[in-house]
C-alpha positions as CSV (number, residue, x, y, z in Angstrom):
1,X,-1.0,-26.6,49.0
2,X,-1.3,-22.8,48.7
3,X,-4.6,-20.7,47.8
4,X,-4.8,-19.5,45.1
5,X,-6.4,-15.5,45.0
6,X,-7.5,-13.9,41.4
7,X,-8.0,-10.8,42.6
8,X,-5.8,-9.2,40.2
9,X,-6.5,-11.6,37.7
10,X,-10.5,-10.8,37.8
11,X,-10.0,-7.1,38.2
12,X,-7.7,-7.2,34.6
13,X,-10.4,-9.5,32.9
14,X,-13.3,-7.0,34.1
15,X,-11.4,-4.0,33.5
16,X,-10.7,-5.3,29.6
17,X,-14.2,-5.9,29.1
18,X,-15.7,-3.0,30.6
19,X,-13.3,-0.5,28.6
20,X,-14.7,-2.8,25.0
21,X,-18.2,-1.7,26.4
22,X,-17.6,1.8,27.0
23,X,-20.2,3.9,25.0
24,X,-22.8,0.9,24.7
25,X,-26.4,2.3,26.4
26,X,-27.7,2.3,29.7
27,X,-26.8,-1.8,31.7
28,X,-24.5,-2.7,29.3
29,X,-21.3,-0.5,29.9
30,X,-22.1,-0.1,33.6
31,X,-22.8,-3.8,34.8
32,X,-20.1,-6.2,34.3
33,X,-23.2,-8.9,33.7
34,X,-24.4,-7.1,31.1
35,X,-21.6,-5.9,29.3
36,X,-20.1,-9.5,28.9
37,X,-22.9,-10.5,27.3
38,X,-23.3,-7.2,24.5
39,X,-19.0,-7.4,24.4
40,X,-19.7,-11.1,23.4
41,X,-21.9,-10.3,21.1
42,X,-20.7,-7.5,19.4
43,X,-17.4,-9.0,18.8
44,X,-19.0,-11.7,17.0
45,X,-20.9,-9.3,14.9
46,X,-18.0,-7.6,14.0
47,X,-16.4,-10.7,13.1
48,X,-19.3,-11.4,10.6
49,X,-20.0,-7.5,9.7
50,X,-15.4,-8.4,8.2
51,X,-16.9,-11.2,6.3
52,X,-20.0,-9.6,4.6
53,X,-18.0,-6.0,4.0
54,X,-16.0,-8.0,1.3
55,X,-19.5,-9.3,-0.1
56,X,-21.2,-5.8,-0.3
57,X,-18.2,-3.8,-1.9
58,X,-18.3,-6.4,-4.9
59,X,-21.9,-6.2,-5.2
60,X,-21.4,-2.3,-5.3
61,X,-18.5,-2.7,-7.7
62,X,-20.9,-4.9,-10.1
63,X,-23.8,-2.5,-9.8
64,X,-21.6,0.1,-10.8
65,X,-19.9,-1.5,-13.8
66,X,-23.4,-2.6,-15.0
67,X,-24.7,1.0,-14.8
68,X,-21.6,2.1,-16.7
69,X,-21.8,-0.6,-19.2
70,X,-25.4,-0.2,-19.7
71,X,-24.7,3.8,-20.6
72,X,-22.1,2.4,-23.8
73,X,-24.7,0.1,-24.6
74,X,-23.6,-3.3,-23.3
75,X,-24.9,-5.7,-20.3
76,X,-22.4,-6.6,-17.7
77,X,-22.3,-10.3,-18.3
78,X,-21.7,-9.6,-22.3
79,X,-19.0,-7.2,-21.0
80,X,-17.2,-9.2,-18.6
81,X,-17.3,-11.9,-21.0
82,X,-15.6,-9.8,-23.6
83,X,-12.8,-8.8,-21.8
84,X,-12.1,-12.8,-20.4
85,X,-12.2,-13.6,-24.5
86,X,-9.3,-10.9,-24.9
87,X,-7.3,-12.0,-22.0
88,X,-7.8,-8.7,-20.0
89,X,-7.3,-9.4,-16.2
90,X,-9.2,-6.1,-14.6
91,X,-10.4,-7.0,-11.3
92,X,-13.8,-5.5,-10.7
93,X,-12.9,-2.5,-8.3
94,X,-10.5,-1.5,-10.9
95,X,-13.2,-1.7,-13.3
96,X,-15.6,0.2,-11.2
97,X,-13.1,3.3,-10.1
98,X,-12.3,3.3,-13.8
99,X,-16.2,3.3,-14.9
100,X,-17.0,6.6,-12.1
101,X,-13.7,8.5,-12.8
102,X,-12.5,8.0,-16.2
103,X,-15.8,7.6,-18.5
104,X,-13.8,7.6,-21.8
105,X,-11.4,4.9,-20.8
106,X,-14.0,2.9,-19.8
107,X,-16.0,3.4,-23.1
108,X,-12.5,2.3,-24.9
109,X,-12.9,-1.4,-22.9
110,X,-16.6,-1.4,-23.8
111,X,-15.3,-1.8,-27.7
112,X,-13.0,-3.9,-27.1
113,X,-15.2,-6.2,-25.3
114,X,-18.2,-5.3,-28.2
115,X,-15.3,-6.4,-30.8
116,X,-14.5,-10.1,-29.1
């Protein structure tokens, strides 16, 4: 049976993994050793980092609407319950964009919801 020689094969897999590491500090975007390692670990960071993005961004858009709310006189849980009593589907990053750029708008769904 034949031998089989990776040299191609290696080169390819170090050459992947060294251009992911390029920019990292110091070892770990010079020494293949280390930059496995910090490639390895970044990738699963960023893989969490995709997961808790959609987390934080409804938190902000909560804060937001709460602030907003709060302004017209109203808490956020009164409000959102208001507007599920009248059927109104608004997601909360609608809410939110509506609450920073149109203030009067906003102030019209705040009766509503005060009304129900």
């Amino acid at each position: 049976m034949a031998r089989i020689k990776r040299a191609v094969t290696a080169q390819k897999k170090k050459r992947k993994v060294m251009k992911l590491a390029k920019g990292y500090w110091g070892a770990k975007s010079k020494q293949y050793r280390a930059a496995t390692e910090q490639v390895r670990r970044s990738l699963r960071y960023a893989y969490k980092g995709r997961k808790l993005r959609k987390r934080d961004f409804r938190r902000l858009w909560i804060t937001r609407i709460n602030a907003a709310t709060r302004l017209n006189g109203m808490s956020y849980s009164t409000f959102i319950n208001g507007l599920k009593k009248l059927n109104i589907d608004v997601n909360r990053k609608m809410l939110a964009d509506l609450a920073v750029n149109d203030a009067e708008g906003f102030a019209k769904l705040v009766e509503m919801a005060k009304n129900a």
